[in-house]
C-alpha positions as CSV (number, residue, x, y, z in Angstrom):
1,X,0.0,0.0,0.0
2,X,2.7,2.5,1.1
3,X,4.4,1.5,-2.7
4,X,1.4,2.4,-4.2
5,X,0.5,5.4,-2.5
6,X,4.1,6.5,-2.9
7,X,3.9,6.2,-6.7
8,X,0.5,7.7,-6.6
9,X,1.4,10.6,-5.1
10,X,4.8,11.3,-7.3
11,X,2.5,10.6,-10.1
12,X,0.1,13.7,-8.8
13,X,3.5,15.6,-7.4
14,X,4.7,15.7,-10.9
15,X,2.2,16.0,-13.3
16,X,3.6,18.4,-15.7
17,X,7.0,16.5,-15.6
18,X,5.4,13.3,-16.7
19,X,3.2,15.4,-19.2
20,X,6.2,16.1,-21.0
21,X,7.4,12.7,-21.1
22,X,4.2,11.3,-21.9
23,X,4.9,11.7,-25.8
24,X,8.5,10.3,-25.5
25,X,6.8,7.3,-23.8
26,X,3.8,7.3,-26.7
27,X,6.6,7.3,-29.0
28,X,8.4,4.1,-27.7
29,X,5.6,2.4,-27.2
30,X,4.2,2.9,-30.8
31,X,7.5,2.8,-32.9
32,X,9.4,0.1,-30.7
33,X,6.9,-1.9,-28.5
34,X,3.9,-2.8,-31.1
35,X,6.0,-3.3,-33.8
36,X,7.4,-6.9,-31.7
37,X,4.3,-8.3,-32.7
38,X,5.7,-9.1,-36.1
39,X,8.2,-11.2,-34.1
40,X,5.1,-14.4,-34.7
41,X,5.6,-13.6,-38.6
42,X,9.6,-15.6,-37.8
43,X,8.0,-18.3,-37.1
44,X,5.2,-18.7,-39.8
45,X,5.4,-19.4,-43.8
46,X,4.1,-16.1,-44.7
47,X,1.0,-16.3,-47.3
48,X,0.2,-13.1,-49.2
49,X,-3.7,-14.7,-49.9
50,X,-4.1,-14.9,-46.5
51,X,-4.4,-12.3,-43.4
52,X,-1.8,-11.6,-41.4
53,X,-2.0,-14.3,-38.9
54,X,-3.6,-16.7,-41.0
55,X,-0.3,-17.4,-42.6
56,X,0.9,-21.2,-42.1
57,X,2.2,-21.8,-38.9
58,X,6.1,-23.9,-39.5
59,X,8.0,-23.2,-35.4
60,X,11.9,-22.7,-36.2
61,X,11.4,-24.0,-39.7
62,X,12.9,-20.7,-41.1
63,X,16.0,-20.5,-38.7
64,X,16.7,-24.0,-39.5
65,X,17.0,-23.1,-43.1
66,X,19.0,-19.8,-42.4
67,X,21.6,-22.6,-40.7
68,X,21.5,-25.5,-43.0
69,X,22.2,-23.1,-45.8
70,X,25.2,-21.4,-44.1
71,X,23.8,-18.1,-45.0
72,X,23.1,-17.3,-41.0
73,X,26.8,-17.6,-40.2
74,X,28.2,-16.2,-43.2
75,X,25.8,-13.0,-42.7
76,X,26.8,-13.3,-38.9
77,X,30.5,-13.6,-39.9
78,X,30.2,-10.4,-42.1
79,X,28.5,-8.2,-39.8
80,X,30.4,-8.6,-36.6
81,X,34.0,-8.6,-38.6
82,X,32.8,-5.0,-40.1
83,X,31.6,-3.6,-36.8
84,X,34.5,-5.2,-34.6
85,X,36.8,-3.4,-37.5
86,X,34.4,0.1,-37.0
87,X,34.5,0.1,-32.9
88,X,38.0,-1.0,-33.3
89,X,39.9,1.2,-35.5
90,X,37.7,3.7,-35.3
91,X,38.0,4.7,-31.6
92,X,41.9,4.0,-31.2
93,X,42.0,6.7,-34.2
94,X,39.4,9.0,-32.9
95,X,41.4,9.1,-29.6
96,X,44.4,9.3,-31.0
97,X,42.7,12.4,-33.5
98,X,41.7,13.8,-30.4
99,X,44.6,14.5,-28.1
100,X,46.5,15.4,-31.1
101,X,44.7,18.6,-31.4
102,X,44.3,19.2,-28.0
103,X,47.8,19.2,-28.1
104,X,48.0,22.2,-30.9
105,X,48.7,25.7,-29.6
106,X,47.0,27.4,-32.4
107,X,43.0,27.7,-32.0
108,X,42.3,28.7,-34.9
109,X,44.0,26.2,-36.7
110,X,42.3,23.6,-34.1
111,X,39.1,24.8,-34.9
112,X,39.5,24.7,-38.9
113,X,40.9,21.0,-38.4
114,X,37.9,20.0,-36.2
115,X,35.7,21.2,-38.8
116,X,37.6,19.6,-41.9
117,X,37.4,16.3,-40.3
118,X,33.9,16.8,-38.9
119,X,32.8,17.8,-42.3
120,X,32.8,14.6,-44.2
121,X,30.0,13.0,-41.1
122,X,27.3,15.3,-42.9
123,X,28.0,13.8,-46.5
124,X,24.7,11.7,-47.4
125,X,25.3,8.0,-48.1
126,X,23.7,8.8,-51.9
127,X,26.3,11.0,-52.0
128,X,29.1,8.9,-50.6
129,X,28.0,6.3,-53.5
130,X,28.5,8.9,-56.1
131,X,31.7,9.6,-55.1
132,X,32.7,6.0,-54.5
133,X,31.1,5.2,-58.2
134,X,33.3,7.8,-60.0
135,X,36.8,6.9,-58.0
136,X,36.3,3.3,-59.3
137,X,33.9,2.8,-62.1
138,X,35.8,0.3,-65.0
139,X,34.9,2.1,-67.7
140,X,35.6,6.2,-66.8
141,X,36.4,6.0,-63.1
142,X,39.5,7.8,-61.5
143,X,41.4,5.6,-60.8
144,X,41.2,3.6,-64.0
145,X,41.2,6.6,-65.9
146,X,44.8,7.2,-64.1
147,X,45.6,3.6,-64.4
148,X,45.3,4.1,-68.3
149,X,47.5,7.1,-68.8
150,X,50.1,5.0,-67.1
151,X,49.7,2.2,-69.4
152,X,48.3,-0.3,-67.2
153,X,45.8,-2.3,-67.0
154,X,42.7,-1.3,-65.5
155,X,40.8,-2.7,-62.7
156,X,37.1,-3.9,-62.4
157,X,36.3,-3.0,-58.5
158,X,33.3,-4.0,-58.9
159,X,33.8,-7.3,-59.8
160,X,36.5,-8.0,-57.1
161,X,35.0,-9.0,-53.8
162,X,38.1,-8.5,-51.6
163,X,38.6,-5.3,-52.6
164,X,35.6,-3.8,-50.8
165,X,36.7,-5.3,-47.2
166,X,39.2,-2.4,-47.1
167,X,37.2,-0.1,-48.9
168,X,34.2,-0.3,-46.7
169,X,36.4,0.2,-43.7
170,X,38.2,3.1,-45.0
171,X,34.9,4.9,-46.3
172,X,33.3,4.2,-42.9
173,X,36.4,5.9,-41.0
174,X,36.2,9.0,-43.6
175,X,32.7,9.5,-42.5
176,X,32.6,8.8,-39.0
177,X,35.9,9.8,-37.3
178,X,35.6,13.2,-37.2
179,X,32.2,12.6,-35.2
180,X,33.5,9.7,-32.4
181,X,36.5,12.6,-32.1
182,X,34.8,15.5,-31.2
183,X,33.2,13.4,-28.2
184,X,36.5,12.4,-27.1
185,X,37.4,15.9,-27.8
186,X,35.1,16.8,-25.6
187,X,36.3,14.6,-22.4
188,X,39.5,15.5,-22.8
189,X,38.7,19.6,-23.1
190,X,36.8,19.1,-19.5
191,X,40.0,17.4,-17.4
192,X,41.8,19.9,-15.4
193,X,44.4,21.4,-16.0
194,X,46.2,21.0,-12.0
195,X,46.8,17.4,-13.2
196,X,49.1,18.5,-16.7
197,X,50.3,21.5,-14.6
198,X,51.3,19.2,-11.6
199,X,52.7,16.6,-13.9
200,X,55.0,19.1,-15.7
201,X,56.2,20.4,-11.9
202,X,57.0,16.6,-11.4
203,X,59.2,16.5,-14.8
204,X,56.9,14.4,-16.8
205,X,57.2,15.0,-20.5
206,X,54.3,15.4,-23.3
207,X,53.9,11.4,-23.8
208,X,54.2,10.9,-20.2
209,X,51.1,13.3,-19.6
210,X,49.1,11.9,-22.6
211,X,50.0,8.4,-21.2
212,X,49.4,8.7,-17.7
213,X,46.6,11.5,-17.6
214,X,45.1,11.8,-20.8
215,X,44.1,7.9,-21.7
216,X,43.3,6.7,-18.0
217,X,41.1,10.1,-18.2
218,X,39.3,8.6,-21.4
219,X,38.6,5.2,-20.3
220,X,35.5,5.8,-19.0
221,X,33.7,7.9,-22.2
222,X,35.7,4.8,-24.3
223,X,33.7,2.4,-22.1
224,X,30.3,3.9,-22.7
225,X,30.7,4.2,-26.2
226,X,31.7,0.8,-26.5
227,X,28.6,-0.4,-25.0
228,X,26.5,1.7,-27.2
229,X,28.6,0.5,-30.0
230,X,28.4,-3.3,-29.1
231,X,24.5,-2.6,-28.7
232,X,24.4,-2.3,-32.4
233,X,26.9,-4.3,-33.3
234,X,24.6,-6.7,-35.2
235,X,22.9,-3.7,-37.0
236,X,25.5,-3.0,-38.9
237,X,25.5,0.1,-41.1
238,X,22.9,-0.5,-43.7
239,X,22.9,2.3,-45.5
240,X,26.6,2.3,-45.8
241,X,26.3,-1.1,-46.8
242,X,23.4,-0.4,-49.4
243,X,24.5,2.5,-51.2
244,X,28.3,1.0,-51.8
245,X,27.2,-2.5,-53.0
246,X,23.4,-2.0,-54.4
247,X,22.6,-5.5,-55.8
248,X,25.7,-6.5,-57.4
249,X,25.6,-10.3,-56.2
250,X,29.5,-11.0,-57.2
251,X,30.3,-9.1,-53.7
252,X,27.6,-10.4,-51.6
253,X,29.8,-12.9,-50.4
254,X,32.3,-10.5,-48.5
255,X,29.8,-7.5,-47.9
256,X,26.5,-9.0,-47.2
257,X,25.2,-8.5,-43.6
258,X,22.1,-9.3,-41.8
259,X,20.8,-5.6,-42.3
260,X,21.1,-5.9,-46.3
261,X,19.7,-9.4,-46.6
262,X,16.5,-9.0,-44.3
263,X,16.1,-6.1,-46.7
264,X,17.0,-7.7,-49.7
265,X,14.4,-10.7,-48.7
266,X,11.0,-8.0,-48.3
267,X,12.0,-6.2,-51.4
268,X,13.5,-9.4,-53.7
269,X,11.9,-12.0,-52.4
270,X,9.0,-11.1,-50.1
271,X,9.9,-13.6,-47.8
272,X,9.0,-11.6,-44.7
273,X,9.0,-15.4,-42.8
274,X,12.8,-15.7,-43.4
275,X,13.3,-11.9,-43.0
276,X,11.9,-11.6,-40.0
277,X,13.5,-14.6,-38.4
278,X,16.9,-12.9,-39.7
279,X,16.1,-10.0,-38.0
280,X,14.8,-11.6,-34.5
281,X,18.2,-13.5,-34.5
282,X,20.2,-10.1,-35.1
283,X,18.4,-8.4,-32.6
284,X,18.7,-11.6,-29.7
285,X,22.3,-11.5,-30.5
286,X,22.6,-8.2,-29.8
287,X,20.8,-8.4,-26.7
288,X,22.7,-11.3,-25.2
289,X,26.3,-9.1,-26.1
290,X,25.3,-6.2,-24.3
291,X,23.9,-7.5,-21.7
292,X,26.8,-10.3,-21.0
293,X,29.7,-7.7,-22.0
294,X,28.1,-4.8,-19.8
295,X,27.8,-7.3,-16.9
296,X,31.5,-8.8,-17.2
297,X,32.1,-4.4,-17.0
298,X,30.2,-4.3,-13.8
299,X,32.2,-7.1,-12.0
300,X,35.5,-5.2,-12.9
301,X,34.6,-1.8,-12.3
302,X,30.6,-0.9,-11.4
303,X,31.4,3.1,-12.5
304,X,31.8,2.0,-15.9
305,X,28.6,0.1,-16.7
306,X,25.3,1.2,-18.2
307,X,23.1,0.0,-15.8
């Protein structure tokens, strides 16, 4: 009774406050919550003739299939090697980005350096494709254009599946690092200045006071952003992904991830059974790494995990 009341009376208490987050709860409830009733469609052999739960019930028919076929562990394979590669390289760099020019004396070459390498982060995927399409197309592209005036022979990109492992990677960095920078940027812009100034009293040298101050300072926004990153990590970056490769099937075997097939299925195939099932795997995945990785955080150190 005393719960009840308690909760009744914060509810009266603070009306207004839970006014304004009535919407941000409406939201939630109507774009994230309802929508998991499509998880029964994972389990069923979808029929277009039919209504929507009319369709023919078949259990774990359609995982089974995603297994047998070796398509679930090859997509699986694909996405997390990406992503590992993203969260990786792109947060050793971003640091690294970052205490460099927290490092430079000059502002105003600080800021316009910031802004360069923030710059590319609002270049649309469409875009990003464009660009990517002139650098390598066979027939007028850059590079073979180049390749040509040299007298050698030119090379068909898109017909060359290894070639877009690095490729993806390096676009991906062009686009993101400047914005995973500025937020270590950020971190390192609010530690005090008594610990460099003390350090320098005590003899310690520039590396000394990156190594000893600057990275132990960081390890707890690096943390965070790892979680969020490893909350996702199954997502991959779809529209990265998309725009690169479209539908050329001679690179789906190095760049196809769960994101791109469970699209590929509704818009190919209209297999929303095996779709679906894709995506309820990608997202249970994801759910079991965050939660195991943010609890193996809390038994080393509690300050550092999400909840």
């Amino acid at each position: 009774m005393n719960t009840r009341r308690g909760l009744f009376h914060e509810l009266i208490t603070n009306r207004i406050l839970f006014l304004m987050l009535l919407p941000t709860i409406l939201f939630f409830i109507i774009n994230s919550y309802l929508p998991m009733v499509g998880i029964y469609y994972a389990f069923t052999r979808f029929d277009y003739n039919t209504s929507l739960f009319n369709s023919e019930f078949v259990g774990l028919e359609n995982f089974k299939f995603l297994w047998q076929s070796g398509i679930l562990t090859k997509l699986t394979l694909n996405t997390i090697g990406y992503n590992v590669a993203f969260i990786g390289l792109g947060n050793v760099l971003a640091i690294a980005l970052a205490i460099l020019l927290s490092e430079l004396k000059s502002k105003w070459f600080k800021k316009l350096t910031q802004s360069i390498m923030f710059l590319p982060y609002f270049v649309s995927f469409v875009i990003l494709s464009v660009i990517v399409y002139n650098l390598f197309n066979y027939e007028s592209g850059f590079l073979n254009t180049l390749l040509k005036q040299l007298s050698i022979e030119p090379v068909d990109v898109y017909n060359t599946p290894w070639v877009w492992v690095p490729l993806i990677i390096l676009f991906y960095l062009w686009k993101n690092l400047g914005y995973s920078m500025v937020i270590y940027l950020a971190a390192i812009t609010g530690i005090s200045d008594e610990y460099y100034e003390a350090a320098k009293i005590d003899g310690a040298n520039i590396f000394q006071r990156i190594w000893y101050i600057t990275v132990p300072m960081l390890k707890t926004t690096f943390v965070v952003l790892l979680l969020f990153a490893l909350g996702s990590i199954m997502k991959g970056q779809f529209d990265l992904f998309y725009q690169l490769i479209g539908n050329n099937g001679v690179l789906y075997d190095t760049t196809d991830i769960l994101d791109t097939y469970v699209y590929r299925s509704l818009k190919v195939t209209f297999d929303i059974g095996m779709s679906t099932a894709a995506g309820l795997y990608q997202s249970l995945f994801g759910f079991i790494l965050i939660m195991t990785v943010n609890y193996i955080i809390r038994k080393i150190n509690d300050e550092y995990a999400l909840f």
